[in-house]
One Martini backbone bead per residue (centre of mass of N, CA, C, O) as a GRO file, in nm:
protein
  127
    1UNK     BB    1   0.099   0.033   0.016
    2UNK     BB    2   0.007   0.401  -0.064
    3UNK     BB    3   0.044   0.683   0.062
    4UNK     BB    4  -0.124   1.037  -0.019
    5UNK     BB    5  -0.056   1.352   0.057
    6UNK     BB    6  -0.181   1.665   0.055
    7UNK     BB    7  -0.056   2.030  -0.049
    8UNK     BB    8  -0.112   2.328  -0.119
    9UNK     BB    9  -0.348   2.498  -0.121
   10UNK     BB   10  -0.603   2.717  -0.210
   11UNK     BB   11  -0.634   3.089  -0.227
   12UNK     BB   12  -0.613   3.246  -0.561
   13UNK     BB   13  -0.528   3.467  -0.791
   14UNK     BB   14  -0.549   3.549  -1.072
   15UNK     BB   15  -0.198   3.463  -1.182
   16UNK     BB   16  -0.112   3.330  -0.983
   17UNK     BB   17   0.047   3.095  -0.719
   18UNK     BB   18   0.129   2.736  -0.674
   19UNK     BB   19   0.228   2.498  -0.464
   20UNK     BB   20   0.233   2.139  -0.443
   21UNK     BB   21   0.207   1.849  -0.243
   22UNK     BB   22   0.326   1.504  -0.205
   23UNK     BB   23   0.326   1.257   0.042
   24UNK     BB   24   0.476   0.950   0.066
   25UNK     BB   25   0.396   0.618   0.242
   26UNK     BB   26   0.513   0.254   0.236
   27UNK     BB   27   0.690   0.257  -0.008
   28UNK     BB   28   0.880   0.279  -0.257
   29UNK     BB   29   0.878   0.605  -0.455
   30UNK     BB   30   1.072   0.500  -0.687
   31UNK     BB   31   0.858   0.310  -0.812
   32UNK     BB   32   0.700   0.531  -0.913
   33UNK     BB   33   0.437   0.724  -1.056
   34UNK     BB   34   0.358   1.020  -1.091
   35UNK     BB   35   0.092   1.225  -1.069
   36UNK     BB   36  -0.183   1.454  -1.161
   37UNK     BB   37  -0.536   1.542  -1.069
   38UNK     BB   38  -0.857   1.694  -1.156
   39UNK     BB   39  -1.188   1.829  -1.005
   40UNK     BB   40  -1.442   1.968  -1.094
   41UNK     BB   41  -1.745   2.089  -1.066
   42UNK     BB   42  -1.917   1.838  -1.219
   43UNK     BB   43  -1.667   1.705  -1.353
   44UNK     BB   44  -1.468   1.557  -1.478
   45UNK     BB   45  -1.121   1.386  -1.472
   46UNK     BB   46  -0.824   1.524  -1.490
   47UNK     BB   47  -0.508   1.544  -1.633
   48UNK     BB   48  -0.222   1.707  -1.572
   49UNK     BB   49   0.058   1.545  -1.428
   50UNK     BB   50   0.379   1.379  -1.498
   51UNK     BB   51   0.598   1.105  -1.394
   52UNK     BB   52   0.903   0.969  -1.374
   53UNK     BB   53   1.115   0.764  -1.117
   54UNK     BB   54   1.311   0.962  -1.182
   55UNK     BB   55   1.292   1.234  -1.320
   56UNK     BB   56   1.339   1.292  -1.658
   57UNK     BB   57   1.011   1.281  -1.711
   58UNK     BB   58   0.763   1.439  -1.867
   59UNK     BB   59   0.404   1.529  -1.841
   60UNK     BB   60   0.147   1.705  -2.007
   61UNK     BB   61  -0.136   1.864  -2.030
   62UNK     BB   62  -0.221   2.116  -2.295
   63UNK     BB   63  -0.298   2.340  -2.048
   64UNK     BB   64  -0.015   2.293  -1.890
   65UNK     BB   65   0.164   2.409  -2.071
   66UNK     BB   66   0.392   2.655  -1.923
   67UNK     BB   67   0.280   2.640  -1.612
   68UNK     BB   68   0.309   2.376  -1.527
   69UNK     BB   69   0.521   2.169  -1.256
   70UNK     BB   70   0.676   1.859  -1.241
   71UNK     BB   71   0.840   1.730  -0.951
   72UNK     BB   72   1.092   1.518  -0.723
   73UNK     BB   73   1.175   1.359  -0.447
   74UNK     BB   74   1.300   1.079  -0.341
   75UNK     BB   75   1.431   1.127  -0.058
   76UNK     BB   76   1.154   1.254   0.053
   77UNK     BB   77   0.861   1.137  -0.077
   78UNK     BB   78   0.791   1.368  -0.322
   79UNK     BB   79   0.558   1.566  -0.488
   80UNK     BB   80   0.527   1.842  -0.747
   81UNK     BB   81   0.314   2.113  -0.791
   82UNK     BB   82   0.329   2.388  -1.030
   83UNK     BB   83   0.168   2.695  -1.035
   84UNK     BB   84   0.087   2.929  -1.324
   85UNK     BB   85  -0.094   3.138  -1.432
   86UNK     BB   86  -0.374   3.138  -1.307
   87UNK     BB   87  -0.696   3.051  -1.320
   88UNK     BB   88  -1.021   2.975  -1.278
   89UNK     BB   89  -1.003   2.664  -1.420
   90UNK     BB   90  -0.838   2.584  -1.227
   91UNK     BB   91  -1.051   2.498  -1.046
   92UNK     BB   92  -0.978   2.219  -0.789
   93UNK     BB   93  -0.911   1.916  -0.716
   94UNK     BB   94  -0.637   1.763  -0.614
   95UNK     BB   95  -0.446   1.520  -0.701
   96UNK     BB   96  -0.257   1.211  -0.641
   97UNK     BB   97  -0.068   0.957  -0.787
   98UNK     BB   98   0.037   0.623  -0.792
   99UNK     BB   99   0.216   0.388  -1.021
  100UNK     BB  100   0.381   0.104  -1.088
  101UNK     BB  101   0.270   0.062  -1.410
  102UNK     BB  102   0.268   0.195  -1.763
  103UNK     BB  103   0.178   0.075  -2.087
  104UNK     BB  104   0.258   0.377  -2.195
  105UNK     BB  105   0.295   0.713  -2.230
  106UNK     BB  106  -0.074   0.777  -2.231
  107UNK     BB  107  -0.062   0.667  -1.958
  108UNK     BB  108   0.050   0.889  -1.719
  109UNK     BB  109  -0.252   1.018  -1.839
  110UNK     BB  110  -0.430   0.767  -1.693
  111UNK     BB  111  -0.586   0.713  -1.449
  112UNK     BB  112  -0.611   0.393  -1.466
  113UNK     BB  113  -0.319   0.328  -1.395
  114UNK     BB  114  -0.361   0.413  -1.105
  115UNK     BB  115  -0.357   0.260  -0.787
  116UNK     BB  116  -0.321   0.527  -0.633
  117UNK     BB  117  -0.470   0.779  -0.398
  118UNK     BB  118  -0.559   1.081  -0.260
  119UNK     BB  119  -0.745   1.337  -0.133
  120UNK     BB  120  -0.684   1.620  -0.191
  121UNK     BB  121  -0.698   1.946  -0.287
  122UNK     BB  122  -0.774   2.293  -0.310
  123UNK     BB  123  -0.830   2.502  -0.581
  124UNK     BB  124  -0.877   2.826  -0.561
  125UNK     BB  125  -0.974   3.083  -0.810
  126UNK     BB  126  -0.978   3.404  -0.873
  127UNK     BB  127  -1.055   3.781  -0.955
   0.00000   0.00000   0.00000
């Protein structure tokens, strides 16, 4: 089992920034893949962004290119999302997932492929 806490939340005006923090303990950290995801209300759960094993390779939806950054730490067992140049629509919980292994580069960013789940951190932003 691999627990999942996240962090770093919180009401920020559009345009601001945040950091989001996800600390990881039950398993070795570096043997995950590890994701972030979030929900707006009403809508479905969307991927946000991943990362592999060793923080080499990193993944963004298409929304996310260029505002968000995913990074890891693996001696702290911590997964970080920055979020810059934040939105109204960015409004939502965030999650994090962490995954044994995916099975395309696809993967990554599909919900499925992830095994554990953390409990979501709200990021509201503001006009």
């Amino acid at each position: 089992q691999v627990q999942l806490v996240e962090s770093g939340g919180g009401l920020v005006q559009a345009g601001g920034s945040l950091r989001l923090s996800c600390a990881a303990s039950g398993r070795t950290f570096s043997d995950y893949v590890m994701g972030w995801f979030r929900q707006a209300p009403g809508k479905e759960r969307e991927s946000v962004a991943a990362i592999s094993r060793s923080g080499d390779s990193t993944y963004y939806a298409e929304s996310m290119k260029g505002r968000f950054a995913i990074s890891r730490d693996n001696a702290e067992n911590t997964v970080y999302l920055q979020m810059n140049s934040l939105k109204l629509e960015d409004t939502a919980v965030y999650y994090c997932a962490a995954a044994r292994s995916v099975s395309s580069v696809r993967g990554y960013l599909s919900g499925r492929e992830y095994d554990y789940w953390g409990q979501g951190t709200q990021v509201a932003v503001s006009s």
